[in-house]
N, C-alpha and C positions, 0 to 999 in steps of 0.2 A: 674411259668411263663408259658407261652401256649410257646407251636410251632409256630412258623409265617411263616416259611420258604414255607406252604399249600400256601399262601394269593397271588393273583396279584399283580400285580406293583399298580395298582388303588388303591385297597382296601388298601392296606399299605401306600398309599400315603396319601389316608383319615381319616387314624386310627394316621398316625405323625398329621396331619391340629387339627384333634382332641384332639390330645394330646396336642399340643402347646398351643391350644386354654383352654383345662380346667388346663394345668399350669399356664397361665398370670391369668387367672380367682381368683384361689387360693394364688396366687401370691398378689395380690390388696386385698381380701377377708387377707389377713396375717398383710399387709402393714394398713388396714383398721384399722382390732381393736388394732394393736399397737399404732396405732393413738390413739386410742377412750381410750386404757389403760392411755398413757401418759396425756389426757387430763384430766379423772378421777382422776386420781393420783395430778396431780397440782392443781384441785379444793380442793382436801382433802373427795374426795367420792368413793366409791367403783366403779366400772363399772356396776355392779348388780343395782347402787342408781341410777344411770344415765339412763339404761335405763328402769326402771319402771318410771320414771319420764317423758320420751320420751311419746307426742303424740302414738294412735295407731297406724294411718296409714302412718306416720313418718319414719319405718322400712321396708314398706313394696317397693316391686319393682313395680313403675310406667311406663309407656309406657312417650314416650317424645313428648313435645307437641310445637309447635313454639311460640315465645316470643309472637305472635298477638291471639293467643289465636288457636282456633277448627279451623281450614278451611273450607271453602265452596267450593260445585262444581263450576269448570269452567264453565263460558258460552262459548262458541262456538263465537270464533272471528269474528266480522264483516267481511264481504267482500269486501273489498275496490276497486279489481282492479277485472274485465272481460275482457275478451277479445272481441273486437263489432262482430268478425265473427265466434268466435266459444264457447257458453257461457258455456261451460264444463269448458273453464279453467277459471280460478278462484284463487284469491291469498288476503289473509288477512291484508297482507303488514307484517307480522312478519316472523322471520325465515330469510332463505336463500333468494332471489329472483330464482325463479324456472325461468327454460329457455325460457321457451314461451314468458316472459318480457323481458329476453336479444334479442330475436330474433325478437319481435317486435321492441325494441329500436333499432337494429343494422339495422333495414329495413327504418327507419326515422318515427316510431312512436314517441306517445308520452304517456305518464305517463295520461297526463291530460285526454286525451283520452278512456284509461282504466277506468278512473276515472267515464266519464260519462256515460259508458257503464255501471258498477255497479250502478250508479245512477237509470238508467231509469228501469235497470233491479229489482231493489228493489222497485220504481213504480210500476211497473206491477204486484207485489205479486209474490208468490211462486211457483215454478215450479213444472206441476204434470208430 
């Protein structure tokens, strides 16, 4: 067994993260093939039969993938709301409402108003 008593508080604190972590590892990896014995054993086959009978790629470790399949990049949220006097701010209508919309509403704006100011602004095309 080494010395530890050298190591920082960090370093020992990441050496337990890591120990814990290839315990439960082995831990499941033990739980696994006791499974996989007991399941051999009540068919009436060796574990040896079982898995040469296993697909190839059956064994090996995959990356996980969401139930809908690959993902695609995001596009870039439309802009729903502007502001008519200063067209920096900008809000996609997702998320939080950023404060520039509560300080126009609390001034007697309106939504609608926001609204057609992204309108005309998406007329006009793109801002150089």
């Amino acid at each position: 067994m080494s010395d530890l008593s050298g190591l920082s508080y960090q370093a020992l604190k990441r050496l337990g993260e890591a120990l814990a972590h290839e315990l439960a590892s082995r831990q499941l990896r033990d739980r696994l093939a006791q499974a996989m014995h007991a399941l051999a054993r009540s068919e009436g086959l060796s574990l040896e039969e079982v898995l040469a009978a296993a697909e190839p790629g059956m064994l090996t470790r995959r990356g996980r993938r969401s139930p809908a399949g690959p993902s695609r990049p995001r596009q870039p949220a439309r802009i729903r709301y502007v502001h008519p006097s200063n067209r920096a701010l900008r809000w996609s209508g997702r998320g939080r409402t950023p404060a520039w919309i509560h300080a126009w509403l609390s001034t007697g704006g309106s939504m609608t108003a926001l609204e057609n100011a992204a309108e005309k602004l998406a007329a006009a095309g793109p801002i150089r």
